[in-house]
N, C-alpha and C positions, 0 to 999 in steps of 0.2 A: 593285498597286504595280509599277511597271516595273522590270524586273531588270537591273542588270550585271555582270556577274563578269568578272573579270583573270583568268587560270592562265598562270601565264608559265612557260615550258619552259626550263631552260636548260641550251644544249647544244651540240653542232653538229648543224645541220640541212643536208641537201643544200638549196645553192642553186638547183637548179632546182625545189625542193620549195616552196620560200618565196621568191620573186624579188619583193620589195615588193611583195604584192600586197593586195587588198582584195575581202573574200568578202561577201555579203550571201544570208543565206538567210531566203527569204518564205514563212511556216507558214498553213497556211488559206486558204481562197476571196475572202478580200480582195484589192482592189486598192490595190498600193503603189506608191508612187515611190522612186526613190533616187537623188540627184541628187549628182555629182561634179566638183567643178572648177566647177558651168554646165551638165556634159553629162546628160542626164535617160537614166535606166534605169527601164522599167517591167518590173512581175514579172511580168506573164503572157506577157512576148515571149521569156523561157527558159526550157530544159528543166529541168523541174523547180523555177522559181522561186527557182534559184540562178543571181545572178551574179558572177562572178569579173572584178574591173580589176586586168592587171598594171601594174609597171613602174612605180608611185608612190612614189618615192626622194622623201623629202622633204616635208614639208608639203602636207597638200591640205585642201580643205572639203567636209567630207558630211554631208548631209541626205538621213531619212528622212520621207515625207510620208503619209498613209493618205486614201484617197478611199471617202467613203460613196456610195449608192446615188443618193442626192439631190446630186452631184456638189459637197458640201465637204468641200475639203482643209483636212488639220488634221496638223503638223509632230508628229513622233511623238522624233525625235531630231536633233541638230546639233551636230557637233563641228569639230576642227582637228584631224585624224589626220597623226600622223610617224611614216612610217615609216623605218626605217634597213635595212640589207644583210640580206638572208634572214628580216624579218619579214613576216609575215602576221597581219591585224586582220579578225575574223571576226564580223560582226552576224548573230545570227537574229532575223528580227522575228517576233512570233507574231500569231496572228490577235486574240488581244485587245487588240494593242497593244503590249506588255510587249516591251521588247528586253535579251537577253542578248547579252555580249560577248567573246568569249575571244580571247586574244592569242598567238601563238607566235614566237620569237625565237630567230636562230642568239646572239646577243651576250652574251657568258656575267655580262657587267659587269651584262646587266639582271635586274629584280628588287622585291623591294617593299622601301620605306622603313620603316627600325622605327622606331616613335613613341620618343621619349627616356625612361629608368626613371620609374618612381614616386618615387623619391629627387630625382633630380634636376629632374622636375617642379615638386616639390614646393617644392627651393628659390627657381625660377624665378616661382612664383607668388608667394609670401611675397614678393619682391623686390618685383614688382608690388602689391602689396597694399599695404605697409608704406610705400610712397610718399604722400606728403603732400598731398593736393589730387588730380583729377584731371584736370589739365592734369601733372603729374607722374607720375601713371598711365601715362597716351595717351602720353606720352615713351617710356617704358620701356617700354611692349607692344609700341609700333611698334619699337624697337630691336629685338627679341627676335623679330618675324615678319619680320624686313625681314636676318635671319639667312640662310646660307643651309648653317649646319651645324646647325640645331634643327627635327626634326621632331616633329611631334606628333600624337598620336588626334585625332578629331572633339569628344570629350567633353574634352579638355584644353584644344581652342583656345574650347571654350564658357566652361570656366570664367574664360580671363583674360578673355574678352572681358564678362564679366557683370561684372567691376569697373569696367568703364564705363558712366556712363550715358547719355550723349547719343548720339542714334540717329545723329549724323555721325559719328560715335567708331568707335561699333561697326561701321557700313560699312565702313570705312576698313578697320580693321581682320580684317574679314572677307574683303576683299579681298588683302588683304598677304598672311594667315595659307594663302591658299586653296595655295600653290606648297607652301608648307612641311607640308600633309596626308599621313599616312600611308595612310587610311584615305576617297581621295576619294570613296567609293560611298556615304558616307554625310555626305557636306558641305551636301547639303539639309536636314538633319536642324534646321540651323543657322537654318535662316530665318523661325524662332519669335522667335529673339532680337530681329528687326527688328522694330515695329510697322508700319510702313507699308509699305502695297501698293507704293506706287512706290519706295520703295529695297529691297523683295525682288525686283522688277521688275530692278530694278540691277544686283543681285547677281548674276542668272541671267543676266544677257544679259551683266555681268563675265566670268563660270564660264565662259560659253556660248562666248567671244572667245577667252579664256585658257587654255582646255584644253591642256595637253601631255600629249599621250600617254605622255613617257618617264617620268611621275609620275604620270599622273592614268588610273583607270578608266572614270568617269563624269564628267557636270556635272549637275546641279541639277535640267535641263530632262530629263532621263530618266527619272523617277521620278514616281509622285501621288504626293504627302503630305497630306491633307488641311488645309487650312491650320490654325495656331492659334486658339484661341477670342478671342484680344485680335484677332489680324486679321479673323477673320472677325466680330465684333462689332460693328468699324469700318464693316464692310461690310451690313452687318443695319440698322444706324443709316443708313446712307445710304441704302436703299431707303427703309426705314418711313418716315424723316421726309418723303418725297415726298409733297405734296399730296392727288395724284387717283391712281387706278387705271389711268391712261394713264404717267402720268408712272413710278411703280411698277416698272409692265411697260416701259416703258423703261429703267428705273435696273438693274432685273432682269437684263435681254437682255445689257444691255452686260456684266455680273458675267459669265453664264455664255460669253458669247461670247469674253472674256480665257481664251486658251490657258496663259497661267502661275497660272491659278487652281483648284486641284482643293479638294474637297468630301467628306465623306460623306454619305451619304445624310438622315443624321439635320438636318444642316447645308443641304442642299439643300430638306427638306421645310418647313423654320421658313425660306427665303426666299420659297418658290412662297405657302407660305400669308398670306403679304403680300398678294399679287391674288386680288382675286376674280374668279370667272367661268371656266366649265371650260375654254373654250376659249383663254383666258389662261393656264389654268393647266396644259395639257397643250401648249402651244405652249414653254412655260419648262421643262417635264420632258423636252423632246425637245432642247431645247438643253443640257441639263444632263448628260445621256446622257456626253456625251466626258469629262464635267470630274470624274466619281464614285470615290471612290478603294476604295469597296466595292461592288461589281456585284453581289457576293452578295446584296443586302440591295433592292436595287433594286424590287423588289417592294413594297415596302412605299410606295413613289411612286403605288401607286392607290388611296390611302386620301385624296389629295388630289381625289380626281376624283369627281363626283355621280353622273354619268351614265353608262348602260351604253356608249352606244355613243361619250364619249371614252376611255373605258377601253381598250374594244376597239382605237380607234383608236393608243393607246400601244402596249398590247401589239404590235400588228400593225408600229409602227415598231421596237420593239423587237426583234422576231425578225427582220425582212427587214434590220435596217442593224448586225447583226453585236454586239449588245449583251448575245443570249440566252447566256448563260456556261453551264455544263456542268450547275448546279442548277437551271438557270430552268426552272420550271414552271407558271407560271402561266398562269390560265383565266378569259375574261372570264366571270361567274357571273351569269345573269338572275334575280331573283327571281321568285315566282309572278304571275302574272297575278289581277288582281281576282277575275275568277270562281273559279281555283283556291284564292285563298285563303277566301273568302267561303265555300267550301265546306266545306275545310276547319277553318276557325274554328267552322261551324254543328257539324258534328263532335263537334270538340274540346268545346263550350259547354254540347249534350243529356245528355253521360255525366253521371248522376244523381250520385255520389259522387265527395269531392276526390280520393279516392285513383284513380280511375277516368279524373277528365281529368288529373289529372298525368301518371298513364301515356303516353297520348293525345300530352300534348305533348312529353313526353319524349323520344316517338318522332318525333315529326314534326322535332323538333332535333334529332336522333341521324341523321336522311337523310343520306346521303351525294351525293342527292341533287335535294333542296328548298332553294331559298335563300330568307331572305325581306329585306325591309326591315327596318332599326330599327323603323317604324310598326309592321310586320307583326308581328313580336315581342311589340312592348311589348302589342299585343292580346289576345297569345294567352295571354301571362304576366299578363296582369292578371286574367283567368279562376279564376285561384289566388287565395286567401284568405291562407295562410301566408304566412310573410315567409322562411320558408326554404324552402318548394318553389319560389318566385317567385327567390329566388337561384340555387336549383340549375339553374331552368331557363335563366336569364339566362347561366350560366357556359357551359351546355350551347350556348345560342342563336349564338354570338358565330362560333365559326366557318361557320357558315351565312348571317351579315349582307353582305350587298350592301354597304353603305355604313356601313362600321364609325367612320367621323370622326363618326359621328353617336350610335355606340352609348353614350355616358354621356346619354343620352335615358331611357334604362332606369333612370335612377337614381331618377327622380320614383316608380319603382312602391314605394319601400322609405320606413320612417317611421323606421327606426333607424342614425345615424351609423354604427355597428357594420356592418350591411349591406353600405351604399356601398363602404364602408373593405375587405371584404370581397372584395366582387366588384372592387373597383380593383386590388387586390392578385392578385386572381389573372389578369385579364386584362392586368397588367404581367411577371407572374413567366412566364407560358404564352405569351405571343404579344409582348413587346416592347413592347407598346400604348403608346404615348405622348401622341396628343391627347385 
């Protein structure tokens, strides 16, 4: 999730120390843009990837941009920065993206806004509530954001704004409310309450216009959230209902190709599995790369993929365009080749006693490493007779499966609900598992 932090100093600072200026420091081997006014700064033309604009008295526009290897830019941050007499506004972009922001200031007047008591919230709500209709509502909230001595938390302008129901109500209102935030680092938080893409769209590219620095930390466009389950549901429905698998991949592309759409992985996996065809489906995990609001989990995007070699070809974008986060460790895994397995099967099949090939397979699933197929598996576990050595091996087998979207294939080996129920349970509680 992308970071902002305010620390407002306040004090006096020597003016030559803080002359309106504007710092941008560039973390990691990425290439950045940071564009000011029109005029374009890239980071590898400074020492050290810091650069410093004085003499910005006043309102300017800055945009940060990040360029991958495959030369798309993709807007990282965009604000309307004010600055006044002996402040400085200081972005570090970091290489995953994430921008933190700390602010210093001679102007002892500045400072953060306190949200108004719990007391007096509380009357303010009641007020709104107790209104009759709401066209009498929408009255009374917009009086109360359109204030400009009532501030409020993020969670307080949620609550008035949920006594409206109409989604033009609540824009409105989210708009109004957005000056009067004490706590703008987290005013995206807010944009569950919209259902629709294009008035959350709205909102950010509002935020995005309106930022004032002398109240505002962040805008909207700073941060992944992953979106809502009601939005992103909207958006799940408008791929599936697509015809054909062109169409799909089309409706797809365009989702993750929207810069104001972020995702979890869990969210990203139930859309790619809409198309079929690896090469479809690893063309949509490589566009979905930007939009992921957990990269820890990313990993779990090749359970969408059949084949070794798009696997590999994921992975391989993954590490080169700056997406391998500091747990990534994944390895594309070959299973055995016909002949290695067929050997080993004959093996495993001769041992005279059950207890003798269980052993056998025990070990061959305990490799750190032999990987096999679901197919491969299900052969050597069907070798067993018990319907609990056939489980244990099944539990054992799973980390070693090439193509785990396929391992409830194993289910066919067991006669008793209890089993399935079993083994589902452990390969959700131990690995996540969810297809």
């Amino acid at each position: 999730m992308k970071k902002i932090f305010s620390i407002i100093i306040c004090g006096l600072f020597a003016a030559s120390a803080y002359s309106q200026s504007l710092r941008v420091s560039f973390n990691g081997n990425r290439d950045f843009q940071l564009i000011v006014d029109g005029k374009t700064y890239n980071s590898g033309s400074y020492l050290d990837n810091d650069i410093v604009v004085n003499n910005l008295t006043g309102k300017h526009t800055v945009a940060v941009y990040r360029t991958n290897r495959n030369g798309r830019t993709k807007k990282l941050y965009s604000s309307t920065v004010s600055l006044s007499t002996g402040q400085e506004v200081h972005l570090t972009v970091n290489n995953d993206g994430s921008i933190d922001r700390e602010e210093t200031s001679a102007n002892a007047g500045y400072g953060y806004r306190n949200p108004m008591s719990e007391a007096s919230f509380n009357d303010i709500y009641n007020n709104v509530k107790n209104k009759w209709g709401q066209s009498s509502k929408m009255s009374a909230a917009r009086d109360i954001f359109n204030s400009s001595t009532y501030y409020f938390s993020t969670e307080q302008v949620r609550q008035i704004v949920e006594l409206l129901n109409s989604e033009a109500n609540r824009l409105e209102l989210l708009k109004l409310a957005y000056d009067n935030i004490s706590d703008t680092n987290n005013f995206y938080r807010l944009q569950d309450l919209l259902r629709s893409q294009a008035n959350r769209n709205e909102l950010e590219t509002y935020v995005d216009n309106n930022s004032s620095d002398n109240n505002s930390t962040s805008n909207s466009n700073n941060y992944k959230a992953a979106m809502s389950s009601t939005a992103f549901n909207e958006l799940y429905r408008e791929v599936s209902n697509q015809t054909t698998t062109s169409r799909k991949l089309s409706a797809a592309t365009r989702v993750f190709n929207t810069t104001a759409n972020y995702f979890n992985v869990s969210q990203v996996s139930e859309l790619i599995s809409l198309v079929t065809g690896d090469n479809n489906r690893l063309q949509l995990a490589k566009l979905a790369l930007d939009n992921i609001t957990d990269p820890e989990n990313i990993t779990q995007l090749f359970n969408l993929l059949t084949s070794q070699s798009a696997k590999q070809d994921l992975d391989d974008y993954i590490r080169n365009n700056g997406f391998a986060t500091g747990n990534y460790n994944y390895s594309v895994r070959a299973a055995m080749t016909d002949t290695e397995f067929t050997n080993l099967y004959n093996t495993i099949r001769k041992k005279w006693l059950p207890l003798t090939k269980y052993a056998a397979a025990a070990d061959a699933f305990n490799s750190t490493t032999t990987y096999f197929t679901t197919s491969q598996a299900k052969q050597i576990i069907a070798l067993l007779s018990s319907e609990s050595n056939r489980l244990d091996l099944a539990k054992l087998a799973f980390d070693n499966i090439v193509d785990q979207q396929n391992f409830r294939q194993l289910y066919d080996l067991f006669t008793t609900q209890a089993s399935k129920d079993a083994l589902d349970e452990y390969i959700r509680s131990n690995y996540n598992y969810q297809k």
